[in-house]
N, C-alpha and C positions, 0 to 999 in steps of 0.2 A: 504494500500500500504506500500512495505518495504519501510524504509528509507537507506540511507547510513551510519549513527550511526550504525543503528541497526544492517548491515551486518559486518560491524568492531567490536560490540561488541560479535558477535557468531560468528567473526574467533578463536578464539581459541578453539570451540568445534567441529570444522571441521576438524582442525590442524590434519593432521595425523604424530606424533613423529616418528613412524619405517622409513618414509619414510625421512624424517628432518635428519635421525643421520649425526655428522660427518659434519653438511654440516655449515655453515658461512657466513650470506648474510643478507642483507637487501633490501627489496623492496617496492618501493616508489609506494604511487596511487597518483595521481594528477587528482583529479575527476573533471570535469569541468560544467559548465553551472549550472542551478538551482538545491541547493541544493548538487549541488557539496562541496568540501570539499577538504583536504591533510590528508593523512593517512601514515605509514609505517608499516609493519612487519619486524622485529627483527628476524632473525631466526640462534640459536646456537647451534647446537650440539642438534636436538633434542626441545629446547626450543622455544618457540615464547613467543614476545613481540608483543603487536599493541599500537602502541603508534598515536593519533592526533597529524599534525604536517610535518613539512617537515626534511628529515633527512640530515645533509650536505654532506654524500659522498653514497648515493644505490647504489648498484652491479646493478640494474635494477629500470628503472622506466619506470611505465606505466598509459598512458594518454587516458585518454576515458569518455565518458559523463555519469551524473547520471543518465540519462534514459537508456542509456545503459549497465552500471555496473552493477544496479538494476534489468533489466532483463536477464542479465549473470547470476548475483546470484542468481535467481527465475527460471532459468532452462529455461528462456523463449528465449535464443538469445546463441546460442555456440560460445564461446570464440575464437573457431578456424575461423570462418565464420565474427565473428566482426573483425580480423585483417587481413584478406584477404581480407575484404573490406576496410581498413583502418578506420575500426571506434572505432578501439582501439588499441592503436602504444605502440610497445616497444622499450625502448632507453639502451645498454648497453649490460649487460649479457642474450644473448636470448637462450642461455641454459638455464640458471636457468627459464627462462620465460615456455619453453618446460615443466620444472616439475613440475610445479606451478598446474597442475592439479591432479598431484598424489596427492601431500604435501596438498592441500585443497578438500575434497571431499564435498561436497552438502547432 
């Protein structure tokens, strides 16, 4: 089974940069329940950062369980279907939250 390290430590070979250019944000995870965790991406002009950790000011945070996150990222649960059920909430910039699926592809 994935863990949630693990899907933080392979965002950055997901990262799609064309899609990143130009752009300025960071996005908070706030993973909750077992095995949960705080993560952020860093995203500049193209670059990401993921850094463990909570960040003091995200353009976007989003709050959702590690059984959930983990099956987002395993292709097993669509992203779009967990927040129209609310079982994965975005607080903030819900634009940047909309592109969040170019910017990271699977």
């Amino acid at each position: 089974m994935t863990t949630l390290k693990e899907i933080f430590e392979r965002m950055p070979a997901t990262f799609q940069k064309t899609a990143a250019a130009g752009m300025n944000a960071v996005v908070q995870f706030d993973v909750t329940g077992e095995g949960g965790g705080k993560y952020y991406a860093a995203i500049k002009d193209g670059a990401l950062d993921v850094v463990e950790g909570a960040h003091d000011s995200p353009n976007l945070t989003i709050t959702v369980s590690a059984k959930d996150y983990i099956d987002i990222s395993d292709g097993k649960l669509n992203e779009q279907l967990a927040f129209m059920t609310g079982r994965l909430r975005a607080k903030g910039d819900t634009l940047l939250a909309m592109k969040l699926p170019a910017i990271f592809k699977r």
